[in-house]
C-alpha positions as CSV (number, residue, x, y, z in Angstrom):
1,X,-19.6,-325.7,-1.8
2,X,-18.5,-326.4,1.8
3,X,-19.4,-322.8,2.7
4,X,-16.0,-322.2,4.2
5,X,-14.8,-318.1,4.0
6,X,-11.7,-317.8,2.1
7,X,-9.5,-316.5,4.6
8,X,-8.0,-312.5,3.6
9,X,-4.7,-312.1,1.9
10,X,-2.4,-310.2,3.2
11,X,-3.1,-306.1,2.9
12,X,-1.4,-304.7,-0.2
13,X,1.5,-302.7,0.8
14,X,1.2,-299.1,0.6
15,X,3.0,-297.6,-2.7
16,X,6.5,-296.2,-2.0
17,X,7.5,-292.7,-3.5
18,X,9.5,-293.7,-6.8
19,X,12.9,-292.8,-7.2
20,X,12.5,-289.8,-9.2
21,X,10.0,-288.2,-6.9
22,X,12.1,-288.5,-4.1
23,X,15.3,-287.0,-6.1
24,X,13.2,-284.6,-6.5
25,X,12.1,-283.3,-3.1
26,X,16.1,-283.9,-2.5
27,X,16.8,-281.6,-4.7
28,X,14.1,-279.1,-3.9
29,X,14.4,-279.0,0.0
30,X,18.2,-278.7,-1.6
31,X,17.2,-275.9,-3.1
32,X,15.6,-274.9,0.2
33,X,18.5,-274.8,2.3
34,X,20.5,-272.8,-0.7
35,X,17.7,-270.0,-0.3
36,X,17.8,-270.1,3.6
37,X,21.4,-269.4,3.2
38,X,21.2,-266.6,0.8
39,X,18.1,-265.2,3.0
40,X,20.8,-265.3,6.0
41,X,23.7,-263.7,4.2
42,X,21.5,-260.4,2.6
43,X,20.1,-259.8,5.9
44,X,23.4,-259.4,7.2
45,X,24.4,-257.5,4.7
46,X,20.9,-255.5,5.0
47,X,21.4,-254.9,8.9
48,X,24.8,-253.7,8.0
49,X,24.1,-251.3,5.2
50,X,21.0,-250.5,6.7
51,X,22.9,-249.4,10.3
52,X,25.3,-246.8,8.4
53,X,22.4,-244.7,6.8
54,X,20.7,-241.8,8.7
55,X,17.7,-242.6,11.0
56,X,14.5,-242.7,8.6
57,X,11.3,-245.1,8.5
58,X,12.0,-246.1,5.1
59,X,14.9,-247.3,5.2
60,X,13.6,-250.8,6.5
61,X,12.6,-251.5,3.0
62,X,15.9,-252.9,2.3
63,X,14.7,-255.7,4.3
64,X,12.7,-256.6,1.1
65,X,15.1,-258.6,-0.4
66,X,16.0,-261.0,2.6
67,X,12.2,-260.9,2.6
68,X,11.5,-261.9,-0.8
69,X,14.2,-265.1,-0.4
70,X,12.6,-266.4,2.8
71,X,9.4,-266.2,0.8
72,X,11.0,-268.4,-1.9
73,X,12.1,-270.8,0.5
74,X,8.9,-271.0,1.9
75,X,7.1,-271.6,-1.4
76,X,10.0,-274.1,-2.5
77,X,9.3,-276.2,0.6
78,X,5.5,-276.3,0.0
79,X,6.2,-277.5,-3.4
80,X,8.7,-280.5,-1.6
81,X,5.8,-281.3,0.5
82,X,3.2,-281.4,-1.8
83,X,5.3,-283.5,-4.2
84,X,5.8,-286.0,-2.1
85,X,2.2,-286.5,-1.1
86,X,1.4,-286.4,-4.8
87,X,-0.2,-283.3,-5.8
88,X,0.4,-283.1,-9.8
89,X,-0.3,-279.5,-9.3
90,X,3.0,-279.2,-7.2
91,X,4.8,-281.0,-10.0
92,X,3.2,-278.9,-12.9
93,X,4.8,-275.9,-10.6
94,X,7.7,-277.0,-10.2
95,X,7.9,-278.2,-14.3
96,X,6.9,-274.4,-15.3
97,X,9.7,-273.0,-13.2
98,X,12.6,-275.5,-13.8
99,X,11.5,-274.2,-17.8
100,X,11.3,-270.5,-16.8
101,X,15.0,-270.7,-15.2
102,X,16.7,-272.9,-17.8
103,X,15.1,-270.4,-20.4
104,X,16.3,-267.5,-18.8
105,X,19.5,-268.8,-17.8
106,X,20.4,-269.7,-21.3
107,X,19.4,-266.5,-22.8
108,X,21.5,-264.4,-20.3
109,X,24.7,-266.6,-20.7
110,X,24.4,-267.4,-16.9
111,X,24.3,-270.9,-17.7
112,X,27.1,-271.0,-19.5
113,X,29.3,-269.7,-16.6
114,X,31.7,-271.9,-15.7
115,X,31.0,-272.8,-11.9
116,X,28.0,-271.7,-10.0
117,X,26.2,-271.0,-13.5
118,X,26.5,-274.5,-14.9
119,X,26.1,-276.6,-11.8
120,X,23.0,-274.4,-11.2
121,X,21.4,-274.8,-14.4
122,X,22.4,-278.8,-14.1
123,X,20.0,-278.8,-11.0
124,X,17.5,-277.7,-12.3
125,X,17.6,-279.3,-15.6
126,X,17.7,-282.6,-13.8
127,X,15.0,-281.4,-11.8
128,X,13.0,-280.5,-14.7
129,X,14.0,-284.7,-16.5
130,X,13.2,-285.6,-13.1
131,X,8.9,-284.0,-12.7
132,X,8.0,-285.1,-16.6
133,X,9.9,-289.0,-15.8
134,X,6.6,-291.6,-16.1
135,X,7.2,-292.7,-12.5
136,X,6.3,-289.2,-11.2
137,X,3.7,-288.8,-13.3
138,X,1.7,-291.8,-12.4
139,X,2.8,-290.7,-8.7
140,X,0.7,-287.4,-8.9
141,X,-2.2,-289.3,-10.9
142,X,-4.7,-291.0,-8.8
143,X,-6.2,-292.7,-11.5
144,X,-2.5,-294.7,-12.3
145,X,-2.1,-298.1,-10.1
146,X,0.9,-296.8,-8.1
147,X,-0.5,-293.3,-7.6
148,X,0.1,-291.8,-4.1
149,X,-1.8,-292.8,-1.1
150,X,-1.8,-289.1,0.3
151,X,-2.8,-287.5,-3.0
152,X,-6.1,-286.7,-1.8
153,X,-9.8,-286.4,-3.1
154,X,-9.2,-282.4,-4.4
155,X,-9.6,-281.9,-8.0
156,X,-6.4,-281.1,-10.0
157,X,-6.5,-277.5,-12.1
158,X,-5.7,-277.7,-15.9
159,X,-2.3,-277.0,-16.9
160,X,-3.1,-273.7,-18.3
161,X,-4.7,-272.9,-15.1
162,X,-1.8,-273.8,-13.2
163,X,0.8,-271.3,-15.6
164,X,-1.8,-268.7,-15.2
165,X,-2.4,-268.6,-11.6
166,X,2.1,-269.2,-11.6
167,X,2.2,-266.1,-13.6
168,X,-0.5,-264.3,-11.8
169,X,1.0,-264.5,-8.6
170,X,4.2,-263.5,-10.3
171,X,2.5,-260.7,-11.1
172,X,1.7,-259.9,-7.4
173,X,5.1,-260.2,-5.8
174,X,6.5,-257.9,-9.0
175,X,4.1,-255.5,-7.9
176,X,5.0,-255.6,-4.3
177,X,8.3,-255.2,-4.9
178,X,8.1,-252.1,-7.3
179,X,5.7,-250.5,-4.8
180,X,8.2,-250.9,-2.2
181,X,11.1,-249.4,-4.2
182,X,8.8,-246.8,-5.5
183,X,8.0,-245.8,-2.1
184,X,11.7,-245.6,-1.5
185,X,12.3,-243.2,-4.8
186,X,9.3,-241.3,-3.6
187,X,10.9,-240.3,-0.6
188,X,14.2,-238.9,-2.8
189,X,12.2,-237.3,-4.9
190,X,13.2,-239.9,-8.1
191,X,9.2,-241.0,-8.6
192,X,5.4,-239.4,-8.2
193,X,4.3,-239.7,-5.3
194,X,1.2,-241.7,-6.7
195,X,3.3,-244.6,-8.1
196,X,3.9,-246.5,-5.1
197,X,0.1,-246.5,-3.6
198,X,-1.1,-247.4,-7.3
199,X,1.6,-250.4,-7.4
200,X,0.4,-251.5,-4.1
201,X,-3.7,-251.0,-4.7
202,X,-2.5,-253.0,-8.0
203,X,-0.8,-256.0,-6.0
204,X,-3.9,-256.7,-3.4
205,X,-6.6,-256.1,-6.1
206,X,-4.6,-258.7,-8.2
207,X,-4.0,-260.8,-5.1
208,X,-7.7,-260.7,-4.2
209,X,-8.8,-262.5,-7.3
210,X,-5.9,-264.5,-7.5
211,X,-7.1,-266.1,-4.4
212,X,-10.9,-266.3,-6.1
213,X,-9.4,-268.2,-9.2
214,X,-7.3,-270.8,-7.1
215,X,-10.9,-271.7,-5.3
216,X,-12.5,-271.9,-8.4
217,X,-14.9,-268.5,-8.0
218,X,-16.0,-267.3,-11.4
219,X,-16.1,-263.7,-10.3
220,X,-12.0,-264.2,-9.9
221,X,-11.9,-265.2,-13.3
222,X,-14.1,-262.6,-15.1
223,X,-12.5,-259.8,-12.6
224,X,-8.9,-261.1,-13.8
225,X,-10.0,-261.6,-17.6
226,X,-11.4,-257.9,-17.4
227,X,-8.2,-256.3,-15.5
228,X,-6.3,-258.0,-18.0
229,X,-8.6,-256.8,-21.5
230,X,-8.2,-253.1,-19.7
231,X,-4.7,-253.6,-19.4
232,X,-4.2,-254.3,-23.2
233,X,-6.4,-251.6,-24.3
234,X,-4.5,-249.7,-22.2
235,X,-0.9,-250.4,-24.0
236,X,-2.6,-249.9,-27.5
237,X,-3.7,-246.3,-26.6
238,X,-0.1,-245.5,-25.6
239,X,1.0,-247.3,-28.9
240,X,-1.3,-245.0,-30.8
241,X,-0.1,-241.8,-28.9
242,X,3.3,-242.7,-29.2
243,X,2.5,-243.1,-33.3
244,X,0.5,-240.1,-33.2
245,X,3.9,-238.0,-31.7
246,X,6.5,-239.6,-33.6
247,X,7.6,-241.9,-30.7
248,X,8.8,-245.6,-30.0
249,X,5.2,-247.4,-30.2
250,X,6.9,-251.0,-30.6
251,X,7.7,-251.4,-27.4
252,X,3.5,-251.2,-26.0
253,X,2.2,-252.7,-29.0
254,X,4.3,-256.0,-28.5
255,X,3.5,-255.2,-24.7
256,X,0.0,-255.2,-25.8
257,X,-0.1,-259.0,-26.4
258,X,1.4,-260.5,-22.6
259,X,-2.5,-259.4,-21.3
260,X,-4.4,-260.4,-24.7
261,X,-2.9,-264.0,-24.0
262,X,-4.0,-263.9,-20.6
263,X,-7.4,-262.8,-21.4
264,X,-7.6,-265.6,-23.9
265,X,-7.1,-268.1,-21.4
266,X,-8.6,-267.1,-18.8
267,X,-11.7,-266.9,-21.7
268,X,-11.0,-270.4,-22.8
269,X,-12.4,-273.7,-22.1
270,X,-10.1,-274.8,-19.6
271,X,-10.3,-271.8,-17.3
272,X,-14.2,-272.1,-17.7
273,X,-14.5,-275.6,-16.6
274,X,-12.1,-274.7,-13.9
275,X,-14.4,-272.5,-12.3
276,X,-17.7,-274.4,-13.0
277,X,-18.9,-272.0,-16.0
């Protein structure tokens, strides 16, 4: 040996987003623009409708629903980004919604519209081909070869954590929006005057440990497990009442089982070992 260095080979080139991924973001940051547009055309309506009513404080709550698409275009976006850096939790997001709207869509016939209904429910089934395609997959997996070089050092949640916190956060924006059109009904006289502060003390209790769950506090998880066993004990009471007077009992009893599912996985192993317990 001469003792001569080998000289370096060139550096490897940096991995290039696959071509599903970046249909993908296309398509979301398409989805993006058809949200911004929608947010645009309801607050003209809003301003509109809202300018012919008498003078009264609540009355900006119709804003709520331009509101509630700018916040949809806002979490669609984050999903683009974080898709393209490679976040698999972005793409297990964006897999549990694609399923969600597909899901409903079929079951409400909107799907089978002819028009708007089928070429929406296209996008997002190609969407939905496009986020479980091996080429993503190995994009949002730092382990794989040709994984991202922005994925990052973070640790990826479980699946089942990922539809929980979905669903939890769901939960959240449902409340907010029932509290705000409860406040509304309040003010006619069409709903106690306690429904809409309950709603709302609901949505930031709710929001509070959903925030503790996504940074992996075990408080959030024992706090959400326990709303959640409440809330079920809760729906079998007014089952058992509703037997007791002769009423419709089905309806809470099936009710009954949304928060025992939750409470099982938030029980579970997966949850657990989310949170470090």
């Amino acid at each position: 040996m001469d003792g001569a260095e080998t000289p370096a080979g060139p550096a490897a080139a940096r991995p290039r987003a696959p071509a599903p991924v970046a249909v993908a973001v296309a398509l979301l940051w398409l989805l993006v623009a058809g949200l911004a547009w929608m947010t645009a055309v309801s607050a003209a309506l809003t301003a509109f409708q809202v300018s012919t009513l008498a003078p009264d404080p609540l009355r900006l709550l119709a804003f709520l629903e331009p509101l509630v698409f700018l916040g949809s275009a806002a979490a669609v976006g984050l999903l683009a980004v974080k898709l393209w850096t490679g976040r698999d939790w972005a793409r297990r997001v964006v897999l549990l919604l694609c399923a969600v709207v597909l899901v409903t869509a079929l079951l409400t016939g909107v799907a089978l519209n002819v028009g708007a209904g089928m070429a929406g429910a296209a996008v997002f089934a190609l969407l939905l081909v496009l986020v479980v395609a091996a080429p993503t997959q190995r994009w949002c997996d730092r382990d794989a070869p040709r994984h991202s070089p922005r994925i990052g050092d973070r640790a990826e949640p479980p699946f089942l954590v990922v539809a929980e916190l979905v669903l939890l956060w769901a939960v959240v924006v449902l409340a907010l929006w029932f509290s705000a059109q409860a406040l509304r009904a309040s003010g006619l006289g069409m709903a106690p005057p306690w429904a809409a502060p309950a709603l709302l003390a609901a949505a930031l209790v709710h929001g509070a440990l959903n925030l503790a769950l996504t940074r992996r506090r075990e408080w959030g998880r024992i706090g959400t497990a326990g709303l959640a066993v409440a809330y079920g004990l809760a729906l079998l009471a007014a089952a058992g009442v509703l037997l007791a007077q002769g009423g419709s009992w089905l309806l809470p009893l099936v009710l009954s089982l949304v928060p025992a599912a939750f409470a099982w996985a938030l029980l579970g192993g997966d949850s657990k070992s989310w949170c470090g317990g």
